[in-house]
C-alpha positions, 0 to 999 in steps of 0.5 A, spaced: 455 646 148 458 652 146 464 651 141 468 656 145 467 652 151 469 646 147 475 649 145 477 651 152 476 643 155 480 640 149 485 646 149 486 645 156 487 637 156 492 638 150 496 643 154 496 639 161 499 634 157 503 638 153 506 641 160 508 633 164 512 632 156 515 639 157 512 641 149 507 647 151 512 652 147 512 646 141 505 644 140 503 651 141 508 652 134 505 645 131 498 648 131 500 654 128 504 650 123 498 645 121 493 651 121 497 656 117 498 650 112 490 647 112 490 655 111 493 656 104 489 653 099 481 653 101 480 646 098 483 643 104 478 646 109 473 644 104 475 636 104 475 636 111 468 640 112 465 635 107 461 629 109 462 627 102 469 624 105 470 618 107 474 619 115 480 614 111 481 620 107 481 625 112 486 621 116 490 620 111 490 627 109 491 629 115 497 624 116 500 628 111 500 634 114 503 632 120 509 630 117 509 635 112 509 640 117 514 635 122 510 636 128 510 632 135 506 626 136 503 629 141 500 635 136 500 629 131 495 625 136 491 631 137 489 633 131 487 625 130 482 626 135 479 632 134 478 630 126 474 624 130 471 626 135 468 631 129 471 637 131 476 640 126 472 646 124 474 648 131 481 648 130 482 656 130 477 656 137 482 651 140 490 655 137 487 661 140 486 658 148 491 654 147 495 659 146 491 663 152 492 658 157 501 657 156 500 664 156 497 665 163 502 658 165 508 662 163 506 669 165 506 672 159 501 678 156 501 681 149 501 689 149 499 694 143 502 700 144 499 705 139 503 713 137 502 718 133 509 715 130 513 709 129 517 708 136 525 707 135 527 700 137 530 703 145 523 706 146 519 700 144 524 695 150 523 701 155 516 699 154 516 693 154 520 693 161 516 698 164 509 694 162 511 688 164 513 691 172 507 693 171 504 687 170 508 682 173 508 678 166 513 677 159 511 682 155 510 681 147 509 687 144 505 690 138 505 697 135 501 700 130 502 708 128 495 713 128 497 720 127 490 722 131 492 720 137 497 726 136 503 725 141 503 720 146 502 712 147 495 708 149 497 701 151 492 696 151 493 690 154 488 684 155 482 688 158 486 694 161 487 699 157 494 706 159 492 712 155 498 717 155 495 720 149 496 727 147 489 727 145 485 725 151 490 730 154 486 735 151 480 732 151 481 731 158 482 740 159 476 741 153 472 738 158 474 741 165 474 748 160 468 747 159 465 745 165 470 750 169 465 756 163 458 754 165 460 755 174 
């Protein structure tokens, strides 16, 4: 089976369970929490890629970094299971549904706004309330800065994509100039 298949079921199986406890928002920081700590040093990925460890070891380890890291035991569960069933290397794919399936349970959506400049704080909100009118979702709200759109916002969320851009405006009236000339 696909690996991002497999992410999904076991992504979804945590976050079922996570919903009947109330822990959505809580393992969802756990996971991240653990991932970011198995991050920081390339040896901890090692260890727990190599065949050469015993799974005592890895358990223990892992053990360690669940209550280093003051995770629920429901996050702690979890990552014994995967580190069982031979599915840690998959951690990354299982945060990343994880957090896409309560972000569809809570009704939430990421946006990225790019301008030509940074936006002020009041024109970020107005953005964020009018995406989410338009979206029917909470919306969480990244922004970047590209001096070649010139003027304007493009806003991307999910597959959808508002461009308000100065220039595709111009684009745009280059285009029908163009086509208005060879009539």
């Amino acid at each position: 089976m696909r690996a991002g298949g497999l992410s999904k079921r076991y992504a979804k199986a945590l976050a079922d369970v996570a919903a009947e406890q109330q822990l959505l928002e809580a393992v969802g920081r756990d996971l991240r929490t653990v991932a970011e700590t198995m991050k920081r040093t390339r040896e901890v990925g090692a260890f727990f890629a190599s065949p050469a460890v015993p799974l005592t070891d890895k358990r223990r380890v892992l053990q360690t970094i669940a209550e280093g890291t003051g995770v629920k035991p429901l996050t702690a569960n979890f990552l014994n299971l995967i580190l069982e069933k031979r599915r840690l290397p998959h951690l990354g794919e299982m945060i990343l549904a994880y957090e896409e399936l309560i972000d569809e349970r809570l009704r939430r959506a990421k946006a990225t706004v790019t301008s030509a400049v940074p936006l002020p704080e009041p024109v970020i909100h107005g953005l964020k309330e009018r995406l989410g009118t338009a979206t029917g979702r909470e919306i969480y709200l990244e922004t970047r800065v590209d001096p070649t759109i010139v003027g304007g916002f493009i806003a991307q969320i999910g597959g959808t994509i508002y461009d308000g851009s100065v220039r595709t405006q111009l684009r745009k009236v280059r285009e029908h100039l163009l086509k208005s000339e060879y009539r």
